[in-house]
Backbone as a printed PyTorch tensor [residue, N CA C, xyz], in Angstrom:
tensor([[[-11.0550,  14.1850,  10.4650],
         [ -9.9240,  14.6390,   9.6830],
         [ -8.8810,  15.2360,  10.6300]],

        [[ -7.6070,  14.8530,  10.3330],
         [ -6.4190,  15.2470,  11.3990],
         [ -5.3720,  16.4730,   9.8110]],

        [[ -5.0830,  17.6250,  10.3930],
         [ -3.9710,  18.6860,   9.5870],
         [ -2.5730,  17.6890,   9.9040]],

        [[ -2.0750,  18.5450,   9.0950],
         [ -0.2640,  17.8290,   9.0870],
         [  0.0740,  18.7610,   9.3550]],

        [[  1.1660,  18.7260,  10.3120],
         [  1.6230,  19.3700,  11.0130],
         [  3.0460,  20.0140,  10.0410]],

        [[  3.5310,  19.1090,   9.3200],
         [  4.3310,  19.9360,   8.2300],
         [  3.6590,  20.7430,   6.9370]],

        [[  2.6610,  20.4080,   6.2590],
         [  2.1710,  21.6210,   5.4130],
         [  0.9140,  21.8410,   5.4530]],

        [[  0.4560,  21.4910,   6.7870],
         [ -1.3560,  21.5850,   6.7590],
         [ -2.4540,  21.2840,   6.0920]],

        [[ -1.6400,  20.2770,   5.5880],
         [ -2.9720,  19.7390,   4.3180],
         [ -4.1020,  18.5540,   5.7840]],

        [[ -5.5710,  18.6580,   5.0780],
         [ -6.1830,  17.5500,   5.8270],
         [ -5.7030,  16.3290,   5.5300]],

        [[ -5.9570,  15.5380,   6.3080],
         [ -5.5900,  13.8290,   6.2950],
         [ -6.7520,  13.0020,   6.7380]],

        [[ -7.1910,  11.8240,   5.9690],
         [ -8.1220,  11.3790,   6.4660],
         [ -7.3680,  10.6080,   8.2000]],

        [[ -8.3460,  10.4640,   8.9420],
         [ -7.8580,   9.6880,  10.5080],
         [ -6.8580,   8.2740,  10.1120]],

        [[ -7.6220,   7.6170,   9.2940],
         [ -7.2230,   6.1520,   9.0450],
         [ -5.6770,   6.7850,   8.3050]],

        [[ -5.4440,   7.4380,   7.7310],
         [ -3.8830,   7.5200,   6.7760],
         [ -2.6180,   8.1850,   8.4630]],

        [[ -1.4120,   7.4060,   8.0030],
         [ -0.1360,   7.2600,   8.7990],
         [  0.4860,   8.5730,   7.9460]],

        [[  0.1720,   8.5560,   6.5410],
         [  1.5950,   9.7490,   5.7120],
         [  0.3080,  10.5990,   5.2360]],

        [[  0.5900,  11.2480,   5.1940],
         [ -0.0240,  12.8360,   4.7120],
         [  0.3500,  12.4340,   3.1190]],

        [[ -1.0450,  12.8350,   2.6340],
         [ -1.1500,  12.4100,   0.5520],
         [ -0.2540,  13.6380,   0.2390]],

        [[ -0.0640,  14.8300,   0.7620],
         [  0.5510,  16.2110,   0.0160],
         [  2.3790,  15.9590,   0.4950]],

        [[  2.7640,  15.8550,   1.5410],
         [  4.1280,  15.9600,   1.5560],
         [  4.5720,  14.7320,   2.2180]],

        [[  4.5190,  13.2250,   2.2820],
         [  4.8160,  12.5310,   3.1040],
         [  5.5390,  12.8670,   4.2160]],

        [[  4.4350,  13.4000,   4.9750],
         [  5.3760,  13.4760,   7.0350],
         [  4.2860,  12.0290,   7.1460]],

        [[  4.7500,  11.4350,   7.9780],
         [  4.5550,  10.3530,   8.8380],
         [  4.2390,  10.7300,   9.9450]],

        [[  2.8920,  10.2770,  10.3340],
         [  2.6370,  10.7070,  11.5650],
         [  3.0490,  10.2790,  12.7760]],

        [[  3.1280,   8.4400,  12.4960],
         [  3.2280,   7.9290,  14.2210],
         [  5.3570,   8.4040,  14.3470]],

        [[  5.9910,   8.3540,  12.7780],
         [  6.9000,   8.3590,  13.3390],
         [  7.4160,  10.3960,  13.2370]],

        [[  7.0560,  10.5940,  13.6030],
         [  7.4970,  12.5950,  13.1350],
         [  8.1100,  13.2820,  12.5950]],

        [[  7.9290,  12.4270,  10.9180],
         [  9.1060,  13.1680,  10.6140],
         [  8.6060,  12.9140,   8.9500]],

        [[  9.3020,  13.6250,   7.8730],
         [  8.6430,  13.6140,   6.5090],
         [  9.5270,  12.2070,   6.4180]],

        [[  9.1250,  11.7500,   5.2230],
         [  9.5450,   9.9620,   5.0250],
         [  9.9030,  10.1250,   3.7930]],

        [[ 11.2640,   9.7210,   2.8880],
         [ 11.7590,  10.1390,   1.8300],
         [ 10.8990,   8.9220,   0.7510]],

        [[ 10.5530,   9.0410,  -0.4650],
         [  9.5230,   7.5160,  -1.0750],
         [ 10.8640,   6.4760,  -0.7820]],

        [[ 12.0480,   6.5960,  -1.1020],
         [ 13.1700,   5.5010,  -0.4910],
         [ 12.8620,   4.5300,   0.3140]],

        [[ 12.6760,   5.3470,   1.2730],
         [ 12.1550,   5.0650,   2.6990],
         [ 10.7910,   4.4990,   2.6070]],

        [[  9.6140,   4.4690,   1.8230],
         [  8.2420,   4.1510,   1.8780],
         [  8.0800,   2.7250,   2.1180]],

        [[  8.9200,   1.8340,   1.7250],
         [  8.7160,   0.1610,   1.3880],
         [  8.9480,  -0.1060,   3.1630]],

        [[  9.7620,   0.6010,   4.0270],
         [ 10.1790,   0.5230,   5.1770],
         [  8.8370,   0.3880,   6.2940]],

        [[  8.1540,   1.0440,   5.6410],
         [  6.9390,   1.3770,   6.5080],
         [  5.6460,  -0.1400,   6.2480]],

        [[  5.8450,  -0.6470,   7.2700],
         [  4.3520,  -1.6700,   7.1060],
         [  3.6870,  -1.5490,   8.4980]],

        [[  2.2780,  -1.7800,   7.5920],
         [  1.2710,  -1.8840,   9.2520],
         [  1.5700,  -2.8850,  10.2580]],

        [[  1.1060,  -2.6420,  11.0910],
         [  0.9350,  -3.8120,  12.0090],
         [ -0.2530,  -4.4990,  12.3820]],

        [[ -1.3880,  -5.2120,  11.2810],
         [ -2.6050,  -5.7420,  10.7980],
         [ -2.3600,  -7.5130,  11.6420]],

        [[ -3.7420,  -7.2530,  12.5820],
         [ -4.2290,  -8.2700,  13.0350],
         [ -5.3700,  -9.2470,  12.0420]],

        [[ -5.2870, -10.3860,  12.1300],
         [ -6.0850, -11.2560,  11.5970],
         [ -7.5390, -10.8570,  12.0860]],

        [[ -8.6340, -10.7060,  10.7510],
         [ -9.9390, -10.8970,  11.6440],
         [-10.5660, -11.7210,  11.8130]],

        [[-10.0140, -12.5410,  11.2280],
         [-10.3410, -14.5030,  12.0470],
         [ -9.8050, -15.0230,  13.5320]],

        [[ -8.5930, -14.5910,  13.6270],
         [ -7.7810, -15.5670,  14.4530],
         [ -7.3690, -14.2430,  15.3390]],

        [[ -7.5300, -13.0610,  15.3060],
         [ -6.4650, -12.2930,  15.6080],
         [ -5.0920, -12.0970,  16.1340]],

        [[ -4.4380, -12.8300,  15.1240],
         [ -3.0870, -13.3050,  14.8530],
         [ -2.4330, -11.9040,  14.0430]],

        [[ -1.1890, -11.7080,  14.2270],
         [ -0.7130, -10.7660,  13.7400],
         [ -0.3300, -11.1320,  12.3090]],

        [[ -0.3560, -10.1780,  11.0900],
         [ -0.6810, -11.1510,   9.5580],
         [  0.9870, -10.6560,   9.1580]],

        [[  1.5670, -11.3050,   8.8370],
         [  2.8080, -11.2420,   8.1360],
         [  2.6600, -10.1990,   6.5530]],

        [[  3.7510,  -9.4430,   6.3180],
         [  3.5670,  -8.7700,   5.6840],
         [  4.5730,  -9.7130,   4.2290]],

        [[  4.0100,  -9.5890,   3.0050],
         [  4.3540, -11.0920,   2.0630],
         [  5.1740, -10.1850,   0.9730]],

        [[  5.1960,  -8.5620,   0.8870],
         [  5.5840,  -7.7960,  -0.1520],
         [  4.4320,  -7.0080,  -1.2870]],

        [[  5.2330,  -6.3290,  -1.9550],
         [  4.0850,  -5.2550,  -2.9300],
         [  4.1300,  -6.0090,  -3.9700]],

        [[  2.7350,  -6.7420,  -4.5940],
         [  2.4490,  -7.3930,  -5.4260],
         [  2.1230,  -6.3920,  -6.4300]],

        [[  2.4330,  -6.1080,  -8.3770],
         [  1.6850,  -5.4270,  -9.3040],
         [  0.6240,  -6.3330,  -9.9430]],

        [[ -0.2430,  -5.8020, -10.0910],
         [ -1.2700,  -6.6280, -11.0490],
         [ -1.7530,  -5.2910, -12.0560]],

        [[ -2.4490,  -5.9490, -13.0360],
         [ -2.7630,  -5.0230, -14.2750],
         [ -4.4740,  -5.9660, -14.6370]],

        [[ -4.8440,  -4.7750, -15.2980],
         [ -6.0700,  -5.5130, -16.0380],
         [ -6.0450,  -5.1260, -17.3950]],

        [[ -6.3850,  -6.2410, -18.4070],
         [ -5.8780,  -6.6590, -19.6120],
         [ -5.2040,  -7.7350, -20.2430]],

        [[ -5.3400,  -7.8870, -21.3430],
         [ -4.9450,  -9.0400, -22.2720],
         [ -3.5900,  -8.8330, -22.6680]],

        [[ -2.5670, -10.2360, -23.3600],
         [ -1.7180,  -9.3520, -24.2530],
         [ -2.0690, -10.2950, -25.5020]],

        [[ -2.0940,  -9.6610, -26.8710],
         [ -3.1470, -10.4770, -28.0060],
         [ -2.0680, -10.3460, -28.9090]],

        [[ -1.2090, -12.1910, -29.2400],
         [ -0.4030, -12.2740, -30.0480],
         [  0.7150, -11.4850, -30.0140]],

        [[  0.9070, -11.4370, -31.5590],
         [  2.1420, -10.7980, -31.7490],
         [  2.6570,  -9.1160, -31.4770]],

        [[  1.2280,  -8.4640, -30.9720],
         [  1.4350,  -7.1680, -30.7530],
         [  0.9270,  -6.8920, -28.7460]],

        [[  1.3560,  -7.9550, -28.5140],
         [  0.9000,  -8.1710, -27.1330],
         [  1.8510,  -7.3720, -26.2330]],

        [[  2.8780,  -7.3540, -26.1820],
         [  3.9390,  -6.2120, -25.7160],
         [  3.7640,  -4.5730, -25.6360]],

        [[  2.8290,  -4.5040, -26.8450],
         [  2.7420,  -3.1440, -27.3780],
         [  1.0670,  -2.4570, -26.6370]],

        [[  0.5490,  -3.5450, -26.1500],
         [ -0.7740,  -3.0860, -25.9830],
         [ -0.9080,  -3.0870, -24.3720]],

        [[  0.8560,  -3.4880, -23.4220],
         [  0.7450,  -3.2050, -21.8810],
         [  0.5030,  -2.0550, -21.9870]],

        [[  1.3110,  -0.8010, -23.0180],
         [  0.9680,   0.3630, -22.3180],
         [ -0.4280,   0.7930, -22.0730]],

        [[ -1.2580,   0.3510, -22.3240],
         [ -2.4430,   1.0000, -22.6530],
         [ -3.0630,   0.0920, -21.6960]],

        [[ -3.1750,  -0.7670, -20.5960],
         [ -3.5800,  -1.2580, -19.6980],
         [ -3.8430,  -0.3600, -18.0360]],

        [[ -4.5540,  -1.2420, -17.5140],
         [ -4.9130,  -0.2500, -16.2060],
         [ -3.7840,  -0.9780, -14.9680]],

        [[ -2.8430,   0.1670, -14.5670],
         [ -1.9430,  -0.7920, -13.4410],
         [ -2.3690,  -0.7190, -12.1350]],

        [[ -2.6000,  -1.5050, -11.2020],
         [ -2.1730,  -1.2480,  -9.4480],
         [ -1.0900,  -1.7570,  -8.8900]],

        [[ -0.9530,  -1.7900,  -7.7270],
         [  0.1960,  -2.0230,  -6.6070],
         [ -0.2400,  -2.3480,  -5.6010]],

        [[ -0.4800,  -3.0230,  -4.8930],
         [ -1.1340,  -3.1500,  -3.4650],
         [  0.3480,  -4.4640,  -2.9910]],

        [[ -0.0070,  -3.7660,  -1.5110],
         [  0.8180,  -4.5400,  -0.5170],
         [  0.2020,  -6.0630,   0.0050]],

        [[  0.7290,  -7.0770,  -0.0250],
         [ -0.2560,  -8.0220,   0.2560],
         [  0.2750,  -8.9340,   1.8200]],

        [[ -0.4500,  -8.7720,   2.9920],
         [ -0.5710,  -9.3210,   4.1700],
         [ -0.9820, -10.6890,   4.0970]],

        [[ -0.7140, -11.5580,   4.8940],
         [ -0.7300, -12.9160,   5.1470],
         [ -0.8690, -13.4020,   6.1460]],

        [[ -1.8400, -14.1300,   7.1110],
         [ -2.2920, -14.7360,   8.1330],
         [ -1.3470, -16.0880,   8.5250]],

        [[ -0.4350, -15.9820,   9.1400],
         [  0.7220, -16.9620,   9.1950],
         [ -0.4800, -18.5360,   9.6540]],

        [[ -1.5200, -18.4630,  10.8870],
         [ -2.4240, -19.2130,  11.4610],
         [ -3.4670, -19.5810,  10.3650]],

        [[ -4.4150, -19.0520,   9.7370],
         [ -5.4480, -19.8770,   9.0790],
         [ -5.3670, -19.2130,   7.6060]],

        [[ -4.6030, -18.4050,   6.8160],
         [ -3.8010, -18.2170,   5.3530],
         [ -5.0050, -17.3630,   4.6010]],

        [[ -5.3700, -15.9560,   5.5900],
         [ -6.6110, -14.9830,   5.3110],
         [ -5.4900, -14.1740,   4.7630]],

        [[ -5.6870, -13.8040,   3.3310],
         [ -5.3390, -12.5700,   2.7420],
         [ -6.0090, -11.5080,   2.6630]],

        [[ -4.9530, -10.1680,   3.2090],
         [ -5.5100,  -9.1520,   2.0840],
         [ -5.0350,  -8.2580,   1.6040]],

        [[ -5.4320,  -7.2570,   0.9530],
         [ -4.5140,  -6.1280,  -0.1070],
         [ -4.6590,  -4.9730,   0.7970]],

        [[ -3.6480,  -4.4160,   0.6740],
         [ -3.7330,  -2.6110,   0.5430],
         [ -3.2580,  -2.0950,  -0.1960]],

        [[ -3.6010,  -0.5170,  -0.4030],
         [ -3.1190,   0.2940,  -0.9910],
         [ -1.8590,   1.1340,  -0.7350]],

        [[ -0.8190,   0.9130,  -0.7860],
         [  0.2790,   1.1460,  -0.6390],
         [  0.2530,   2.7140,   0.1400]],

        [[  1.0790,   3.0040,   1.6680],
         [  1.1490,   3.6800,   1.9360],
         [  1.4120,   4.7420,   0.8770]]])
């Protein structure tokens, strides 16, 4: 576990932004959410180790929409967001969880 140096909360090693106040670590400085889409890893292939192109933040949901009241029953569905990477060399996907 690494502290943040702007409000001392713990951080797991693997996280770049601090979960309590987004500071950014590699770059030093708090990161406005504006600013969040700006930030992508730099993820090697673990096939090819090819550097994986970053493809954009995909939403997906789990749930149906049933007929005529199908509109009415998104709210009540489960949402995510994950960022989705792309292997330009042999087309290995995968997700993350959005900085």
């Amino acid at each position: 576990m690494k502290h943040c140096p702007n409000c001392g909360s713990e951080v797991e090693d693997s996280f770049d932004l601090c979960w309590n106040c987004n500071y950014h670590f590699s770059e030093g400085k708090v990161v406005d959410i504006a600013e969040r889409h700006l930030l992508k890893k730099e993820i090697d292939c673990l096939r090819c180790h090819v550097p994986m192109s970053y493809a954009g933040n995909y939403k997906f949901h789990e749930g149906q929409r049933l007929g005529f009241f199908g509109n009415l029953f998104e709210f009540f569905v489960t949402r995510q967001s994950f960022d989705l990477y792309v292997c330009p060399k042999c087309g290995k996907v995968e997700f993350f969880v959005p900085q």
